[in-house]
PDBQT receptor file of N, H, CA, C and O in Angstrom, charges set to zero:
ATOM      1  N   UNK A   1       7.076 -35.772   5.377  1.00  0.00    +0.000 N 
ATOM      2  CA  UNK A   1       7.575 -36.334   6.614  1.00  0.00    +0.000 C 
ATOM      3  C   UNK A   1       7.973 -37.791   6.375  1.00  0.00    +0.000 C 
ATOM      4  O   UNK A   1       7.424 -38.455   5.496  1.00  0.00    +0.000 OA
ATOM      5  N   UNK A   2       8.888 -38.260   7.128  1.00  0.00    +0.000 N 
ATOM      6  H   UNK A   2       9.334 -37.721   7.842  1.00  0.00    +0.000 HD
ATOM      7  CA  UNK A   2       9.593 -39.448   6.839  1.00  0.00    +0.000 C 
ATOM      8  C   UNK A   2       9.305 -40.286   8.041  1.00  0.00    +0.000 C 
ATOM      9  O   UNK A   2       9.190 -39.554   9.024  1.00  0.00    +0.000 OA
ATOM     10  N   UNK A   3       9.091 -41.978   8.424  1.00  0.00    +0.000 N 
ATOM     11  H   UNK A   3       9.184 -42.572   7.625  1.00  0.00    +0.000 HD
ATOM     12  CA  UNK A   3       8.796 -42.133   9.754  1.00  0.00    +0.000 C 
ATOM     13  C   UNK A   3      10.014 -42.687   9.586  1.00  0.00    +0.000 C 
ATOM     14  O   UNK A   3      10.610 -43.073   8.580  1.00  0.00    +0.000 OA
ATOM     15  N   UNK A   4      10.311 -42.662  10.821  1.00  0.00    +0.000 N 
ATOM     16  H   UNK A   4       9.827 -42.348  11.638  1.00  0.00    +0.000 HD
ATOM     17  CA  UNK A   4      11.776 -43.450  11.390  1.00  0.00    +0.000 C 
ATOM     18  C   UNK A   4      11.481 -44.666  12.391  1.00  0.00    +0.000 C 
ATOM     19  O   UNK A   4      10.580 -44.665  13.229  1.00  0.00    +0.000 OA
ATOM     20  N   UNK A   5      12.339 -45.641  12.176  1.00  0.00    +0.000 N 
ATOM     21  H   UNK A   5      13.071 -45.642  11.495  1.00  0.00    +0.000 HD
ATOM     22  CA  UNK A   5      11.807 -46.768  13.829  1.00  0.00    +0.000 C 
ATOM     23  C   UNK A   5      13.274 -47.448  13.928  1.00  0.00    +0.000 C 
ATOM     24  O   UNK A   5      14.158 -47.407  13.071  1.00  0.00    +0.000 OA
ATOM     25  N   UNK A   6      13.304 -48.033  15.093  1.00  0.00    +0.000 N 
ATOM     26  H   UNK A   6      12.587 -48.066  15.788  1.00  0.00    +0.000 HD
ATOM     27  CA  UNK A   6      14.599 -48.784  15.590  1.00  0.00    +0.000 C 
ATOM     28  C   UNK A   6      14.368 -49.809  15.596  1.00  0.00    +0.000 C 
ATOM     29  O   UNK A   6      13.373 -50.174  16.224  1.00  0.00    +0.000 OA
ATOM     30  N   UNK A   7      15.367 -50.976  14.739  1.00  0.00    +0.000 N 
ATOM     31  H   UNK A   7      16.175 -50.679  14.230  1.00  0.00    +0.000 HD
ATOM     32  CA  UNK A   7      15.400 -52.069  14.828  1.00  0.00    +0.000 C 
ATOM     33  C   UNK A   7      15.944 -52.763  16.189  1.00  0.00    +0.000 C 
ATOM     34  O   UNK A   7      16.298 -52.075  17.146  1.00  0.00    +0.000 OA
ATOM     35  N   UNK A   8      15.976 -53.904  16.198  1.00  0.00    +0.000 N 
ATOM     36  H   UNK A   8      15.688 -54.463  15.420  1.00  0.00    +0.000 HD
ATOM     37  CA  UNK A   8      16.697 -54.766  17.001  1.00  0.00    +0.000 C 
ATOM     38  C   UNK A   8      17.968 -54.641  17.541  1.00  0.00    +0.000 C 
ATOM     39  O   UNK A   8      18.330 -55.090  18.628  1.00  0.00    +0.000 OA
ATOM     40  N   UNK A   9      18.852 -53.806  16.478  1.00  0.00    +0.000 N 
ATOM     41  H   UNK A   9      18.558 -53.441  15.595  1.00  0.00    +0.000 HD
ATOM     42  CA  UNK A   9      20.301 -54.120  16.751  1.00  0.00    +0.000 C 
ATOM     43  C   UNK A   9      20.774 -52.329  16.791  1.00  0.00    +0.000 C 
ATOM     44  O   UNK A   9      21.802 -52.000  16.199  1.00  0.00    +0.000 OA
ATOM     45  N   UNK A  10      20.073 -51.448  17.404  1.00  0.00    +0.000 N 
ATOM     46  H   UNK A  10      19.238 -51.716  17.884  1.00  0.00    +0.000 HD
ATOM     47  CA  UNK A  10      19.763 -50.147  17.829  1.00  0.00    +0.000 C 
ATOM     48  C   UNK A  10      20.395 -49.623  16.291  1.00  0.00    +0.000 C 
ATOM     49  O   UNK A  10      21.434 -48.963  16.262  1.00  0.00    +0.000 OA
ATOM     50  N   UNK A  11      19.670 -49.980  15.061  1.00  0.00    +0.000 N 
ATOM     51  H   UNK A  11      18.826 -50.515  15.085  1.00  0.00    +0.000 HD
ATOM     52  CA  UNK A  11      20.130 -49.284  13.933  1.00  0.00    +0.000 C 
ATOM     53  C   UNK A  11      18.808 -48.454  13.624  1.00  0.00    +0.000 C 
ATOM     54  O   UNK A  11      17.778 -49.114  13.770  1.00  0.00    +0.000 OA
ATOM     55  N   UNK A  12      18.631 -47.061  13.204  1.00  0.00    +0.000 N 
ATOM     56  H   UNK A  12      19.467 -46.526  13.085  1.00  0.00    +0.000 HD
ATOM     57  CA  UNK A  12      17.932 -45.908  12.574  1.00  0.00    +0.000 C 
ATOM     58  C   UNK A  12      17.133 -46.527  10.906  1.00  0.00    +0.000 C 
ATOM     59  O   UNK A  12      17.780 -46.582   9.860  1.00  0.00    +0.000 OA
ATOM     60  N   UNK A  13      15.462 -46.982  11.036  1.00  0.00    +0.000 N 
ATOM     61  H   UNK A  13      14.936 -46.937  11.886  1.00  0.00    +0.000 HD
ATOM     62  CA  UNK A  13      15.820 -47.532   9.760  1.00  0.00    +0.000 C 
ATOM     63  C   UNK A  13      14.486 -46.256   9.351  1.00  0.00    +0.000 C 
ATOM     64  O   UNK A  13      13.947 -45.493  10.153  1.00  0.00    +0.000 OA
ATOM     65  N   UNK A  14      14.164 -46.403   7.482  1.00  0.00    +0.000 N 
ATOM     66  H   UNK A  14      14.601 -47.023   6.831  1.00  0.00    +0.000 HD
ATOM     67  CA  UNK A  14      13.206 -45.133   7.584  1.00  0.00    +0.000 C 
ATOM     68  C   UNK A  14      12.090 -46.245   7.204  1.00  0.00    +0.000 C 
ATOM     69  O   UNK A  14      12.378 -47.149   6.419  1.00  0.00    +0.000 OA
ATOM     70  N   UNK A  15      10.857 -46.148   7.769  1.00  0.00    +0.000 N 
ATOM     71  H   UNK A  15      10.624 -45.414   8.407  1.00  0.00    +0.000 HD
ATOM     72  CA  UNK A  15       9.652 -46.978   7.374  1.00  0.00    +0.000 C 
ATOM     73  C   UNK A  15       8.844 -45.989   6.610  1.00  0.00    +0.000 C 
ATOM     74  O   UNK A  15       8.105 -45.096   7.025  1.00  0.00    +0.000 OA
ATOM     75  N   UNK A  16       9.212 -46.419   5.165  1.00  0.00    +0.000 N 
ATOM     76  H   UNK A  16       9.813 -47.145   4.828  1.00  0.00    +0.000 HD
ATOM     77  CA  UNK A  16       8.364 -46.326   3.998  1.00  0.00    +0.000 C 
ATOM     78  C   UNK A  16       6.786 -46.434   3.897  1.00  0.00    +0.000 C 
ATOM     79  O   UNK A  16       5.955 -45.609   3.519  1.00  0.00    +0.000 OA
ATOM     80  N   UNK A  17       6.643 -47.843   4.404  1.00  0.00    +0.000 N 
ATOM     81  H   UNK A  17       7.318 -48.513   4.712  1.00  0.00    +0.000 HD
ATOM     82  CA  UNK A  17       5.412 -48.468   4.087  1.00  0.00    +0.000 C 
ATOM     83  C   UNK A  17       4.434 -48.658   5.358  1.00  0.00    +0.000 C 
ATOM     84  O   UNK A  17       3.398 -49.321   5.316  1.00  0.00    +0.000 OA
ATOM     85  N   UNK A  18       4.996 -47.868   6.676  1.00  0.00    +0.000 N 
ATOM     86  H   UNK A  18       5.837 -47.329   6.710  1.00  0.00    +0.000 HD
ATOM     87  CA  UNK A  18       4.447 -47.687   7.608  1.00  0.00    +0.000 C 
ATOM     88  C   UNK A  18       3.760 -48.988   8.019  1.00  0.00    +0.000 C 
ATOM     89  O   UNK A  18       2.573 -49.242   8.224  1.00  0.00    +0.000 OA
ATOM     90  N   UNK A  19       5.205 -49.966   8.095  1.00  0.00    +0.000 N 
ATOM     91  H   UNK A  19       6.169 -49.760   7.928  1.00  0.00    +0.000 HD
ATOM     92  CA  UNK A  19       4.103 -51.514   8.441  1.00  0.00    +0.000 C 
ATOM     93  C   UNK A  19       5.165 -51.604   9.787  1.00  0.00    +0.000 C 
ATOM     94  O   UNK A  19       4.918 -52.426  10.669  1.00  0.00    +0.000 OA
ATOM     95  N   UNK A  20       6.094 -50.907   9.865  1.00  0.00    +0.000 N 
ATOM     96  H   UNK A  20       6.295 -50.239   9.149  1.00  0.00    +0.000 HD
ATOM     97  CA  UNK A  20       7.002 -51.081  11.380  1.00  0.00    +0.000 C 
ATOM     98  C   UNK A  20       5.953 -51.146  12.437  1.00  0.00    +0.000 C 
ATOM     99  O   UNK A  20       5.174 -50.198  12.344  1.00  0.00    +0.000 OA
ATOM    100  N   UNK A  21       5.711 -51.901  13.336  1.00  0.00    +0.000 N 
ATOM    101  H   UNK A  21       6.344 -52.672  13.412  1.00  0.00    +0.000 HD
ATOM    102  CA  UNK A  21       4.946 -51.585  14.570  1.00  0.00    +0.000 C 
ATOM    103  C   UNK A  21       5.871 -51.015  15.721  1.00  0.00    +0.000 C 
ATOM    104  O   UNK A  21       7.094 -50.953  15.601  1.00  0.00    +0.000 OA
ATOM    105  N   UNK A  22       5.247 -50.646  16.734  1.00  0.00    +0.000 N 
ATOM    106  H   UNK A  22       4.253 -50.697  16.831  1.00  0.00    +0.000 HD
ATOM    107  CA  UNK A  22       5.913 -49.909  17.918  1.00  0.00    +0.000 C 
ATOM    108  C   UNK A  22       6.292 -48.215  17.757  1.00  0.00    +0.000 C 
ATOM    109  O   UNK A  22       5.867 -47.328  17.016  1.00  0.00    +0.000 OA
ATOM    110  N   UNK A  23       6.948 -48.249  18.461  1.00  0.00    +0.000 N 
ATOM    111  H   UNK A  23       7.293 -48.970  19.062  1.00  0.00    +0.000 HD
ATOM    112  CA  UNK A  23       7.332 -46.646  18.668  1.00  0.00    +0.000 C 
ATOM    113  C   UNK A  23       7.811 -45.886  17.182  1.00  0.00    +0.000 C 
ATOM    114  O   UNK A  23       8.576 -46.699  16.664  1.00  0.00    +0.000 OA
ATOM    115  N   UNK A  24       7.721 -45.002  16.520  1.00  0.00    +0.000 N 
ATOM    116  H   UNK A  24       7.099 -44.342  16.941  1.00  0.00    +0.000 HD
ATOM    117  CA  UNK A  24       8.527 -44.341  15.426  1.00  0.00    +0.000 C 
ATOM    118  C   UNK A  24       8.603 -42.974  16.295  1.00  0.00    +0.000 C 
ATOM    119  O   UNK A  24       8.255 -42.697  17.443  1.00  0.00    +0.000 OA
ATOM    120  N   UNK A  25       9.344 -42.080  15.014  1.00  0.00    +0.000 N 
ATOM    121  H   UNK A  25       9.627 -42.305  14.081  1.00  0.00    +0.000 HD
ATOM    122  CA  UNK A  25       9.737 -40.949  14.939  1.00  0.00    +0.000 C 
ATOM    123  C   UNK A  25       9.227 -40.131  13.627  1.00  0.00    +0.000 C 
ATOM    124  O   UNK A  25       9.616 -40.655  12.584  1.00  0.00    +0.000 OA
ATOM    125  N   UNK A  26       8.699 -39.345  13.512  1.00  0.00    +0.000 N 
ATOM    126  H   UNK A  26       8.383 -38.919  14.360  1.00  0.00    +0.000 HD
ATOM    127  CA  UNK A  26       8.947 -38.856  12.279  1.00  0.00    +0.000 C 
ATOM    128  C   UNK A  26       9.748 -36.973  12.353  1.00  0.00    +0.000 C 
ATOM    129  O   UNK A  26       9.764 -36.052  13.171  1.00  0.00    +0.000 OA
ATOM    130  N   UNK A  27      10.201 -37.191  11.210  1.00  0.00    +0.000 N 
ATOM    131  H   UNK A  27      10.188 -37.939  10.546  1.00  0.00    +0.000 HD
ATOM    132  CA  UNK A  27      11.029 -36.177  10.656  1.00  0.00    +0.000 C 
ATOM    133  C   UNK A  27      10.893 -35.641   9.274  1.00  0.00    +0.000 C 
ATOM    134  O   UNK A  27      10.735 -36.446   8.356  1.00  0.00    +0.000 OA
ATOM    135  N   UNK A  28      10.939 -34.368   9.035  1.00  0.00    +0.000 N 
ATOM    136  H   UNK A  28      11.068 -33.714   9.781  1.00  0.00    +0.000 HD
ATOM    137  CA  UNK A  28      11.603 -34.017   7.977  1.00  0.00    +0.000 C 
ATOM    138  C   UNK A  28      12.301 -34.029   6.658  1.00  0.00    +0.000 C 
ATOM    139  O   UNK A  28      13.493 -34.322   6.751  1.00  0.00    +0.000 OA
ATOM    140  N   UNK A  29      12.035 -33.880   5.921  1.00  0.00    +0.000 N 
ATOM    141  H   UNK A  29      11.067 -33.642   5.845  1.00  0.00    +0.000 HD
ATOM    142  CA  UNK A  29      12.921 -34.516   4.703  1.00  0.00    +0.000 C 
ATOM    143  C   UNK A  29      14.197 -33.850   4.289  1.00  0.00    +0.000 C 
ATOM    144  O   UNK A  29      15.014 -34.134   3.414  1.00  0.00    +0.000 OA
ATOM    145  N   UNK A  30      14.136 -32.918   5.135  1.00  0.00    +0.000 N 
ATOM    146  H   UNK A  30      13.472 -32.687   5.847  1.00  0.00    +0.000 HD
ATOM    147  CA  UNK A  30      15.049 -31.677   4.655  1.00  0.00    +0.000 C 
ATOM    148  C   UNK A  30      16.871 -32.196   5.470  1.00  0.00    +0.000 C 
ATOM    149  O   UNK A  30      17.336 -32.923   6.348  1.00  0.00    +0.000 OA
ATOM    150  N   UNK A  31      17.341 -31.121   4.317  1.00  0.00    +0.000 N 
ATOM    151  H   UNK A  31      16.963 -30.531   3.604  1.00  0.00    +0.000 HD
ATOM    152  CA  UNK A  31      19.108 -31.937   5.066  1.00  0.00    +0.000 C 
ATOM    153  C   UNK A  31      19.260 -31.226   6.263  1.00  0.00    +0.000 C 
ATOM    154  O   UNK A  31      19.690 -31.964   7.149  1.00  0.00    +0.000 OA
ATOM    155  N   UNK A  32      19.072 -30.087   6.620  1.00  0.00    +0.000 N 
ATOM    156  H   UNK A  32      18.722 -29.488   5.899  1.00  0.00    +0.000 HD
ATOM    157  CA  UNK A  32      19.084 -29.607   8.256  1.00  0.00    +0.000 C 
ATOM    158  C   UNK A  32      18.377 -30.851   9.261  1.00  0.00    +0.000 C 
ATOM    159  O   UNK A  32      19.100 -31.400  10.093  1.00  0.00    +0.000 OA
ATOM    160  N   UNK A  33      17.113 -31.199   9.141  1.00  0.00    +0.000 N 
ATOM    161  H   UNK A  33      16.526 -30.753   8.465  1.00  0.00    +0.000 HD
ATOM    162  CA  UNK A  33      16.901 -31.987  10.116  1.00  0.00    +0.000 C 
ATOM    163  C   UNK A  33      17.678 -33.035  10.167  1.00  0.00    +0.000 C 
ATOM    164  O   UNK A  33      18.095 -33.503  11.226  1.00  0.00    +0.000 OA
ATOM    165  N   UNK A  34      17.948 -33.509   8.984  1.00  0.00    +0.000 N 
ATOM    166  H   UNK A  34      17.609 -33.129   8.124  1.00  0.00    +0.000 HD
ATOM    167  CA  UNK A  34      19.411 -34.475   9.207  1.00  0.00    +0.000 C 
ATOM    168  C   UNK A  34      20.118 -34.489  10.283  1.00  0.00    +0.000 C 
ATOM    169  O   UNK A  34      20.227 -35.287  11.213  1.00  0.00    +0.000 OA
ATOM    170  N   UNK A  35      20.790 -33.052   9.915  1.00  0.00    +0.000 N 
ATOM    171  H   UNK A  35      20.701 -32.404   9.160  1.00  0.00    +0.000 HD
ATOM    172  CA  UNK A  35      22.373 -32.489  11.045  1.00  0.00    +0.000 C 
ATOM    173  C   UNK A  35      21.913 -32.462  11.721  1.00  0.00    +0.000 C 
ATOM    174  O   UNK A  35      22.692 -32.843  12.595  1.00  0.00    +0.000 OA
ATOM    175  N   UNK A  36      20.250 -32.094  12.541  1.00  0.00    +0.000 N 
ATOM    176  H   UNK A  36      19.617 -31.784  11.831  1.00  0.00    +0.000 HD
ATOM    177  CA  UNK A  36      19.753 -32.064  13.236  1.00  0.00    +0.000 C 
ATOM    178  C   UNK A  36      19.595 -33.182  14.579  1.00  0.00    +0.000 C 
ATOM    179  O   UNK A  36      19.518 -33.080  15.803  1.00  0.00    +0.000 OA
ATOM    180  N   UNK A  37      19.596 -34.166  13.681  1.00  0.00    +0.000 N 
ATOM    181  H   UNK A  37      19.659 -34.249  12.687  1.00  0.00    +0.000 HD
ATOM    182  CA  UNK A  37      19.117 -35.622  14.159  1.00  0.00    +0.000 C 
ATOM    183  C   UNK A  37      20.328 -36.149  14.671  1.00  0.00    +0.000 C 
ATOM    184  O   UNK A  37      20.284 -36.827  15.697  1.00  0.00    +0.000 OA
ATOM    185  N   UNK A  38      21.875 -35.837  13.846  1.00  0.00    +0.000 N 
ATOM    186  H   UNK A  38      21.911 -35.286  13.012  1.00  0.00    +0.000 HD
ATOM    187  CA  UNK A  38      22.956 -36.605  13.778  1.00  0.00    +0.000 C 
ATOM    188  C   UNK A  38      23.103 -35.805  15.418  1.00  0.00    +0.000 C 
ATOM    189  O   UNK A  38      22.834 -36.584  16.332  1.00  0.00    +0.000 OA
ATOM    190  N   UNK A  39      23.478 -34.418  15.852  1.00  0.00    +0.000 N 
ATOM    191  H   UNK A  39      23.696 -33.785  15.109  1.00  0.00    +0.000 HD
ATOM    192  CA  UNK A  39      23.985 -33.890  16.647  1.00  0.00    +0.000 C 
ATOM    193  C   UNK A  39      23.055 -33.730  17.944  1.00  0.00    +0.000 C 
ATOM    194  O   UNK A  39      23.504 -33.570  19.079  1.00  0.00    +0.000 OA
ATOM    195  N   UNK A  40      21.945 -33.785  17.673  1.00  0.00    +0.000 N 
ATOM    196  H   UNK A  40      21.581 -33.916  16.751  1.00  0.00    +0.000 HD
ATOM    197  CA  UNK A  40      21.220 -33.731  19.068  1.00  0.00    +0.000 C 
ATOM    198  C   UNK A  40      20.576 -35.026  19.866  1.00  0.00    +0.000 C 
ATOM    199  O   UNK A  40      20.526 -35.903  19.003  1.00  0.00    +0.000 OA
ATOM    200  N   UNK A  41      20.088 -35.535  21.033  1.00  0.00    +0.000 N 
ATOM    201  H   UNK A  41      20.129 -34.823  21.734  1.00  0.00    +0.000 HD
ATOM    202  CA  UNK A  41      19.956 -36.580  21.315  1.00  0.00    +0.000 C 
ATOM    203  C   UNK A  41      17.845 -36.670  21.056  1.00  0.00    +0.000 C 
ATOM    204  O   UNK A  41      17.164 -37.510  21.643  1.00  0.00    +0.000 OA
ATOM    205  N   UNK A  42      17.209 -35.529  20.010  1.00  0.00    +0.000 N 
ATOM    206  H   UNK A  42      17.762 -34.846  19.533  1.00  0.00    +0.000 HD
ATOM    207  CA  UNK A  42      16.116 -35.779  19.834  1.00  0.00    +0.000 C 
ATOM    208  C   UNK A  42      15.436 -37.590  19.823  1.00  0.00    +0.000 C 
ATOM    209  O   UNK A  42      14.533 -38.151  20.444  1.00  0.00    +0.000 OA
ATOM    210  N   UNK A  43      16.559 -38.086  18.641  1.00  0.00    +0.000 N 
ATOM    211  H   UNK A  43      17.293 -37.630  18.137  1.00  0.00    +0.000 HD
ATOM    212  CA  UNK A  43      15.775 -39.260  18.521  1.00  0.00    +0.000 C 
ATOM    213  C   UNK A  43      15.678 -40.327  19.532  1.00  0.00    +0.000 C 
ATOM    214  O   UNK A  43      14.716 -41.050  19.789  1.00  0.00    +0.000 OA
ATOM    215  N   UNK A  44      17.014 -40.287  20.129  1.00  0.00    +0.000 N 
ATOM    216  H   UNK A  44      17.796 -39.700  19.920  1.00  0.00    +0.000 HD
ATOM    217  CA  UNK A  44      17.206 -40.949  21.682  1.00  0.00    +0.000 C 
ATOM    218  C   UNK A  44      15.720 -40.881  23.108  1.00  0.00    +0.000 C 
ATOM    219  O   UNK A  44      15.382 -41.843  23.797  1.00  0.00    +0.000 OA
ATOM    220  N   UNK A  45      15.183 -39.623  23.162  1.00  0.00    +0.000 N 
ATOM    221  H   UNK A  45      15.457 -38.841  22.602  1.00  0.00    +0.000 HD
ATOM    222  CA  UNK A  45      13.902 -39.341  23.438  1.00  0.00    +0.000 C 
ATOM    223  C   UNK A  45      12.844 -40.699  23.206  1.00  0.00    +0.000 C 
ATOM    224  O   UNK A  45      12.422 -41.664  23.844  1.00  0.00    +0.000 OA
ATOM    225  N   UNK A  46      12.698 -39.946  21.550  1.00  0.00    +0.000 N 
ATOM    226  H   UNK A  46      13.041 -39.162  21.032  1.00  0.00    +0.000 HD
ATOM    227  CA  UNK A  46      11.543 -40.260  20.775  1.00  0.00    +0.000 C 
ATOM    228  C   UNK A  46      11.628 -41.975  21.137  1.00  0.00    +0.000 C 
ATOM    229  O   UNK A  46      10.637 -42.622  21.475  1.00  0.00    +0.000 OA
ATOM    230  N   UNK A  47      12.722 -42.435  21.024  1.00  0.00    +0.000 N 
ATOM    231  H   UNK A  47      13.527 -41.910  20.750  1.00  0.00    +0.000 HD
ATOM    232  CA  UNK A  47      12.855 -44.156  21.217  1.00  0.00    +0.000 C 
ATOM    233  C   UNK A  47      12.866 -44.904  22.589  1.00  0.00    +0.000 C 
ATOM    234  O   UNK A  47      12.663 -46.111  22.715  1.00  0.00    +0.000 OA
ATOM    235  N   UNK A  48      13.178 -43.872  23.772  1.00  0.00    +0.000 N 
ATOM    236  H   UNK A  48      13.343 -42.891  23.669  1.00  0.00    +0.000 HD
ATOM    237  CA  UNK A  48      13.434 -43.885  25.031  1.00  0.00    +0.000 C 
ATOM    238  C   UNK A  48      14.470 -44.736  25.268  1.00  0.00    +0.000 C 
ATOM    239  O   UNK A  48      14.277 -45.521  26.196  1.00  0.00    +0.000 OA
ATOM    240  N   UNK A  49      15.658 -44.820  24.622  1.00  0.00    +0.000 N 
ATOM    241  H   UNK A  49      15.815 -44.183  23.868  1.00  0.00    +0.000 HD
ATOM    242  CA  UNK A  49      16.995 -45.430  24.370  1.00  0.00    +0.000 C 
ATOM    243  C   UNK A  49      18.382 -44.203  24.419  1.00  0.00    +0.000 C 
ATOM    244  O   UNK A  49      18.656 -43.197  23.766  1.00  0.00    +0.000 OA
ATOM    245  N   UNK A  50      19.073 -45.004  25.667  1.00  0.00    +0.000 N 
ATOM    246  H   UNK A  50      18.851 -45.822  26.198  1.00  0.00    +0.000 HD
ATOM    247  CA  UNK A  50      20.198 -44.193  25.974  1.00  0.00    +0.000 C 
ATOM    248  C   UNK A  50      21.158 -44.659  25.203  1.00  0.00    +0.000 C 
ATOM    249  O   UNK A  50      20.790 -45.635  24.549  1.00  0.00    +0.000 OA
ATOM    250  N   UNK A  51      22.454 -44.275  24.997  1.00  0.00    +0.000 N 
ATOM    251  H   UNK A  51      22.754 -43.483  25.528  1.00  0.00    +0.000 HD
ATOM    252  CA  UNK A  51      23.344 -44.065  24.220  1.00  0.00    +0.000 C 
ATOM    253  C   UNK A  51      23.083 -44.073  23.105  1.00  0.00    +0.000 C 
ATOM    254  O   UNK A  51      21.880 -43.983  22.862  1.00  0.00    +0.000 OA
ATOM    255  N   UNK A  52      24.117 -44.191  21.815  1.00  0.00    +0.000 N 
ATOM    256  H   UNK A  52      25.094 -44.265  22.012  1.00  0.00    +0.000 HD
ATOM    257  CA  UNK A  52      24.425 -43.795  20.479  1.00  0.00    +0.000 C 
ATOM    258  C   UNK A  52      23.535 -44.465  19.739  1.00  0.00    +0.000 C 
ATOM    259  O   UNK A  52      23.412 -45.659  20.011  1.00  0.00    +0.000 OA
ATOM    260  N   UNK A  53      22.782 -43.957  18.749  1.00  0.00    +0.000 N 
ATOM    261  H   UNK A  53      22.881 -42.986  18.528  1.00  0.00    +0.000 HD
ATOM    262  CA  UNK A  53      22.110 -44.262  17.834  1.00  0.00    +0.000 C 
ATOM    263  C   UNK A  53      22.533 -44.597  16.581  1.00  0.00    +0.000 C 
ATOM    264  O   UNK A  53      22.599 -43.490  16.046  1.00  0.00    +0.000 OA
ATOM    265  N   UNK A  54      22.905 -45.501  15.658  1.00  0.00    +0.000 N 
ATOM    266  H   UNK A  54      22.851 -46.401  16.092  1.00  0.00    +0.000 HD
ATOM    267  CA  UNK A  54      23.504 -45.819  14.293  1.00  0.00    +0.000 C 
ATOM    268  C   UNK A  54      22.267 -45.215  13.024  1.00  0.00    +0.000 C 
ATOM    269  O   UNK A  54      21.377 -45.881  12.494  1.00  0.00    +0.000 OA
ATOM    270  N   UNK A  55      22.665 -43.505  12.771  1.00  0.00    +0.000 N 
ATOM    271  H   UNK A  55      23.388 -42.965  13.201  1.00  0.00    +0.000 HD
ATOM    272  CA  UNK A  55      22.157 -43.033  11.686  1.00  0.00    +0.000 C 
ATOM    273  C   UNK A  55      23.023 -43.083  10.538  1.00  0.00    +0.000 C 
ATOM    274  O   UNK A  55      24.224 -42.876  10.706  1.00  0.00    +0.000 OA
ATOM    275  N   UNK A  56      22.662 -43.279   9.632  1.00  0.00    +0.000 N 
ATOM    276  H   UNK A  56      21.686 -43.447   9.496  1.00  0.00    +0.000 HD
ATOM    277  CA  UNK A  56      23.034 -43.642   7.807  1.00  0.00    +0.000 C 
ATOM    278  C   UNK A  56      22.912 -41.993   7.455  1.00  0.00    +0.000 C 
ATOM    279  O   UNK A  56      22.055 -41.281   7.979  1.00  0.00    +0.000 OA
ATOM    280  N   UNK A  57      23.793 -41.561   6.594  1.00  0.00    +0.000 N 
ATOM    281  H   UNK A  57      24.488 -42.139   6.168  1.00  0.00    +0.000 HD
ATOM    282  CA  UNK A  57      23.541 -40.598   5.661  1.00  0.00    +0.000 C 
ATOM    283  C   UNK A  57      22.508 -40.747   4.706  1.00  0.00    +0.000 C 
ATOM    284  O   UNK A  57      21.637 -39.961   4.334  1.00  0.00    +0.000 OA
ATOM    285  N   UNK A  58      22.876 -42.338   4.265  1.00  0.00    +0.000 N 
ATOM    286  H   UNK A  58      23.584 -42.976   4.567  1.00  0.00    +0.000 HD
ATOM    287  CA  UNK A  58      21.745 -42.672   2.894  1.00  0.00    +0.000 C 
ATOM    288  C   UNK A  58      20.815 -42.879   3.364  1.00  0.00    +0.000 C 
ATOM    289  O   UNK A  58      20.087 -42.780   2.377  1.00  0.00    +0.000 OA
ATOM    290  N   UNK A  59      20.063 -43.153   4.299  1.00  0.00    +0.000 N 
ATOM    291  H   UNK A  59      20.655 -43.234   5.101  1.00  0.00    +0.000 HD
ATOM    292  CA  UNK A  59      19.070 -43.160   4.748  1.00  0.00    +0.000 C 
ATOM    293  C   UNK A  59      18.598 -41.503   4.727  1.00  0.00    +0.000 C 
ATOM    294  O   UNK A  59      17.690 -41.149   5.479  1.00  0.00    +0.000 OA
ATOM    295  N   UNK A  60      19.107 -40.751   4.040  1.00  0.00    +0.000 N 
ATOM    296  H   UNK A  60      19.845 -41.038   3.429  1.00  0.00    +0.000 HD
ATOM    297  CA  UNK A  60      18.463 -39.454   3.769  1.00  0.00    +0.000 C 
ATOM    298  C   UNK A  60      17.855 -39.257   2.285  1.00  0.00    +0.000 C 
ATOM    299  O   UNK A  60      16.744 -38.970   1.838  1.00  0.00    +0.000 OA
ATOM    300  N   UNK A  61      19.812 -39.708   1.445  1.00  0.00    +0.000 N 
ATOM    301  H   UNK A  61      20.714 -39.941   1.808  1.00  0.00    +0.000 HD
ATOM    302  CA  UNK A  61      20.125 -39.650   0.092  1.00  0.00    +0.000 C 
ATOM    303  C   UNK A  61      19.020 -40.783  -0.633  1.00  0.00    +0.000 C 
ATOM    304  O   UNK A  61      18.248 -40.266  -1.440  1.00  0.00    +0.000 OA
ATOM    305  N   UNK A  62      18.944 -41.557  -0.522  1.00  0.00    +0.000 N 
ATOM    306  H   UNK A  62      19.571 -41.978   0.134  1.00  0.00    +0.000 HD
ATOM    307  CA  UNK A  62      17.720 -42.803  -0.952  1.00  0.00    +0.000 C 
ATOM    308  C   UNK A  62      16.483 -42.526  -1.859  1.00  0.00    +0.000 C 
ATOM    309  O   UNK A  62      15.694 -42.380  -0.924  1.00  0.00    +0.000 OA
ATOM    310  N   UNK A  63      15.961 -42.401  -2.607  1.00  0.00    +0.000 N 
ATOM    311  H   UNK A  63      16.602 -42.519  -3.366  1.00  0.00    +0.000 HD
ATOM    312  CA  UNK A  63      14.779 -42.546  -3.015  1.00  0.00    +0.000 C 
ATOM    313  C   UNK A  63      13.756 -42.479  -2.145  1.00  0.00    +0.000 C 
ATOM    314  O   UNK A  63      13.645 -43.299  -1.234  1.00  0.00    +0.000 OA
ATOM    315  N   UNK A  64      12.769 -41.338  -2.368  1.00  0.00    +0.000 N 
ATOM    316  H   UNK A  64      12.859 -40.672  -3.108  1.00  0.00    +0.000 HD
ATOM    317  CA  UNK A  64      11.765 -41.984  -1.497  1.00  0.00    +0.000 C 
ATOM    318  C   UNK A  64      10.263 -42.310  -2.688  1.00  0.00    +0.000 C 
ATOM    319  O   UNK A  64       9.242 -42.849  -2.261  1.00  0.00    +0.000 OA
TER     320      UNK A  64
């Protein structure tokens, strides 16, 4: 599982080192939850933030 959190400037970042405070998300590592994430408004929820979310591809492709 990967955690996810939203910065400041409503960008998708992945917290590695689980030192983000506040709200996250976690997800999947897999490329479906990806498409998953890109097309549905799940993470919008999880953040309680309306409109568009700025997700990265490489933020998949990356090293973990």
């Amino acid at each position: 599982m990967v955690r996810l959190v939203l910065d400041n400037q409503g960008r998708v970042l992945r917290d590695d080192k689980g030192h983000a405070r506040g709200r996250g998300a976690y997800v999947c590592r897999s490329s479906l939850c990806f498409e998953k994430l890109r097309r549905g408004d799940c993470l919008n929820r999880a953040f309680k933030k309306k409109g568009p979310l700025q997700i990265h591809e490489d933020l998949w492709l990356s090293e973990y």
